[in-house]
C-alpha positions in Angstrom: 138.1 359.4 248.6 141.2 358.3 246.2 144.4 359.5 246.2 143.7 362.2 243.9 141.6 363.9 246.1 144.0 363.7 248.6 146.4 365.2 246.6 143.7 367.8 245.5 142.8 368.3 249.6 146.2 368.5 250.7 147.0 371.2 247.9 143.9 373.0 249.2 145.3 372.7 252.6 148.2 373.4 252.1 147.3 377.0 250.5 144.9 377.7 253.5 148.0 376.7 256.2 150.0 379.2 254.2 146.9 382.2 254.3 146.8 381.1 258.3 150.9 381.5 258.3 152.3 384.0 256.3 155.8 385.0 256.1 159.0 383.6 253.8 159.5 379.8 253.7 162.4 378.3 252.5 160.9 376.4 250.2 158.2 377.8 246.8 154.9 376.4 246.0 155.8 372.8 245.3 157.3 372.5 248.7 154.0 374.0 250.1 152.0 372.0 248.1 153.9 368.6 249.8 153.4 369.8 252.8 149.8 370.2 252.5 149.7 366.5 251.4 151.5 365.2 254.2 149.9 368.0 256.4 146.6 366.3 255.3 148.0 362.4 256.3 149.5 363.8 260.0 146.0 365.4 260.3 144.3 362.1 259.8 146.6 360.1 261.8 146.4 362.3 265.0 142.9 362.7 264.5 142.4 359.4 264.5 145.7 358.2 267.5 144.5 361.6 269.9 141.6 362.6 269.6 140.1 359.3 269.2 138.0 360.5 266.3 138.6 358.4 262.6 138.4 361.2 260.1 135.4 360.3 257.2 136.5 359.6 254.1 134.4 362.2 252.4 135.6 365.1 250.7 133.7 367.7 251.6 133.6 366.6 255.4 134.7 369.2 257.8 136.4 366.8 260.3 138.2 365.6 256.9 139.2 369.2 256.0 139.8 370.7 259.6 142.1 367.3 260.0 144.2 368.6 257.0 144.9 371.9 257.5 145.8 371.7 261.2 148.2 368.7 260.3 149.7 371.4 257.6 149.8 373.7 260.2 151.7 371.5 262.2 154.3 370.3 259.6 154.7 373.9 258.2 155.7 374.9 261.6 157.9 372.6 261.9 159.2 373.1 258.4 159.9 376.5 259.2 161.7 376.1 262.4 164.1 373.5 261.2 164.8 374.9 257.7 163.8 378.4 258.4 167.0 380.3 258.7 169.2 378.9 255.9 167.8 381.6 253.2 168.9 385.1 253.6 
């Protein structure tokens, strides 16, 4: 899978980790949209350092796509908690 299919999955991921956690974020779609594609590297890398699992490089894996939207999960959380209360 090349980087525009990570791109494309953590975009994807990013939108599912934003269904799983509604609410305001500080930031619009673009930020969300980063998020996923980090979300979708953090996924991979504790997959891989954690749970002792390398993630498949295949698109349309589920271990690759579960991966992604747990690590968006994870970074929107924390996205939220440290820039979460500076809107109003």
């Amino acid at each position: 899978m090349g980087i525009v299919g990570w791109i494309l999955l953590g975009l994807l991921a990013g939108g599912i980790a934003k269904l799983l956690l509604p609410g305001r974020d500080p930031g619009g779609f673009i930020i969300t949209t980063l998020i996923g594609v980090a979300g979708s590297f953090v996924g991979g890398w504790l997959s891989v350092h954690f749970l002792h699992r390398p993630v498949p490089k295949h698109f349309f894996d589920l271990a690759t796509w579960g991966s992604a939207i747990v690590g968006s999960l994870v970074l929107l959380i924390i996205y939220r908690l440290l820039f979460g209360n500076s809107r109003r």
